[in-house]
C-alpha positions in Angstrom: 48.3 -77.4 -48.4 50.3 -78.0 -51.5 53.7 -76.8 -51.9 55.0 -75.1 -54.5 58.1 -76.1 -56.8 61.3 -74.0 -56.7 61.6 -71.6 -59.0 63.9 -72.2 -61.8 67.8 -71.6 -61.0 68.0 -69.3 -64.4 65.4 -68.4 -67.0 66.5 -70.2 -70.5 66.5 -67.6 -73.6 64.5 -67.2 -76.4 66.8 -69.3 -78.7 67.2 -72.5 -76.3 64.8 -75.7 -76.6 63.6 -76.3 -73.5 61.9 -79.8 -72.7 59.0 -80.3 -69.7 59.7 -82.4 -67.1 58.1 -86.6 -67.0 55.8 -84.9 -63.7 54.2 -82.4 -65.9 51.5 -84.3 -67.4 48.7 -82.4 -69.5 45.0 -82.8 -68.1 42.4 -84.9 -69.8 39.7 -83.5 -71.5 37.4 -84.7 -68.9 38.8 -84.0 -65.8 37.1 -81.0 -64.6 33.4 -81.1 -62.8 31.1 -78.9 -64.9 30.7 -76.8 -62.1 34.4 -75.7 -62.4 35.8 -74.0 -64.7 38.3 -74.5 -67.1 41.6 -73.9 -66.2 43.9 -72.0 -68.8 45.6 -73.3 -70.9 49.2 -72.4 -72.2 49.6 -71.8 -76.3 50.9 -74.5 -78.0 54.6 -74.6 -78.3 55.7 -74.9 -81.9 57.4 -78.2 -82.3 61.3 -77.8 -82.5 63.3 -77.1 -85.8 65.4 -79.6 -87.3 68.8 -79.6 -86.0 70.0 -76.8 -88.2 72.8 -75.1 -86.7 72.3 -71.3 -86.1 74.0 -69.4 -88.7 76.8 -67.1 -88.0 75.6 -63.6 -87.6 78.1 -61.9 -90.5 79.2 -58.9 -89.0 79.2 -56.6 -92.5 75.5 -57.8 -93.1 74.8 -57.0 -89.8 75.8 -53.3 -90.6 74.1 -53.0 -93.4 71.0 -53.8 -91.7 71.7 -51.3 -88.9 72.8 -48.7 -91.1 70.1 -49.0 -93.6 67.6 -49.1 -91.1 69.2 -45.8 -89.3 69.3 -43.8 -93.2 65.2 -44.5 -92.9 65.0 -43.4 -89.4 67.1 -40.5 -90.5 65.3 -39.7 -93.8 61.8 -39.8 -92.4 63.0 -37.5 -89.0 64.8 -35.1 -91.6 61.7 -35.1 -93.1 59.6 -33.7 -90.7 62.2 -31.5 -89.6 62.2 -29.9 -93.2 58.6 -29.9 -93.3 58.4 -28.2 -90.0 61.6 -25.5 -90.7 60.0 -25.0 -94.3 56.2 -24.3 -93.8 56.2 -20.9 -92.4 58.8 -20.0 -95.0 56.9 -21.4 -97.4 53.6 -19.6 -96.6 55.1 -16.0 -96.1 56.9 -16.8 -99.6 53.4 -17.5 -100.9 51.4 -15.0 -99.4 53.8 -12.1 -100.8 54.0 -13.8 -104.1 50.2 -13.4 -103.8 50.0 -10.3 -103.0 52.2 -8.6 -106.1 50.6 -11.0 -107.9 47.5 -9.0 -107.2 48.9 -5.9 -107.6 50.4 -6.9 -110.6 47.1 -8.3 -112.0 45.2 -4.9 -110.9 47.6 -2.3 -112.2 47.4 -4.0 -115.5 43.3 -4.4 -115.5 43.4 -0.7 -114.8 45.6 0.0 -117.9 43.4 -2.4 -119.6 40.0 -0.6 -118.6 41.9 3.0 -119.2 42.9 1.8 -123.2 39.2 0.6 -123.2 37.5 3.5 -122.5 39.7 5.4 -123.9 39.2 3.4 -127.3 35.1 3.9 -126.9 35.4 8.0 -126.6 37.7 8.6 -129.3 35.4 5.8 -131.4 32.2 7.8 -130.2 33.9 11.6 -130.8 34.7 10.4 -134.5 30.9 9.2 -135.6 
């Protein structure tokens, strides 16, 4: 039975380089029986930046980032919160602009037909 190494003391971050140790030795090609399969393999690391220092986080660039990224957030939710308070007004102002529209549109084709027919008697009473 094999044992097991220790598990790391603490968990390096994101932004540290971490090296393998000498005893970690990768696998030939060739090593593995073709009855066995093969064992996973880990991504390749990308090889480590030249030693740039990090740059200083600049604390007025760094709210302008937050606060442009919050007006977005806050345009796009006012957005929908107009879209959704302004629909049903919308449609009810709609539908009763429709409707005098209609009634609008049908008094005057009645005064229309009236002057019409009107017109056709009188022309027809006078031959």
């Amino acid at each position: 039975m094999t044992t097991r190494p220790p598990p790391p003391l603490r968990v390096p971050t994101l932004t540290e380089v971490v090296s393998l140790p000498e005893t970690a030795a990768p696998v030939p090609a060739g090593a593995f029986a073709p009855t066995e399969p093969a064992p996973l393999q880990a991504p390749q690391a990308a090889p480590p930046l030249a030693s740039t220092p990090a740059r200083e986080v600049d604390e007025d660039e760094l709210v302008q980032r937050v606060l442009a990224d919050l007006q977005r957030q806050i345009e796009l939710m006012l957005e929908v919160k107009l879209r959704e308070a302004l629909a049903p007004a919308l449609t009810r102002a709609t539908d009763a602009l429709m409707r005098e529209a209609r009634t609008e549109l049908a008094s005057t084709l009645r005064d229309v037909v009236a002057r019409a027919v009107a017109a056709e008697i009188t022309r027809h009473r006078t031959r």
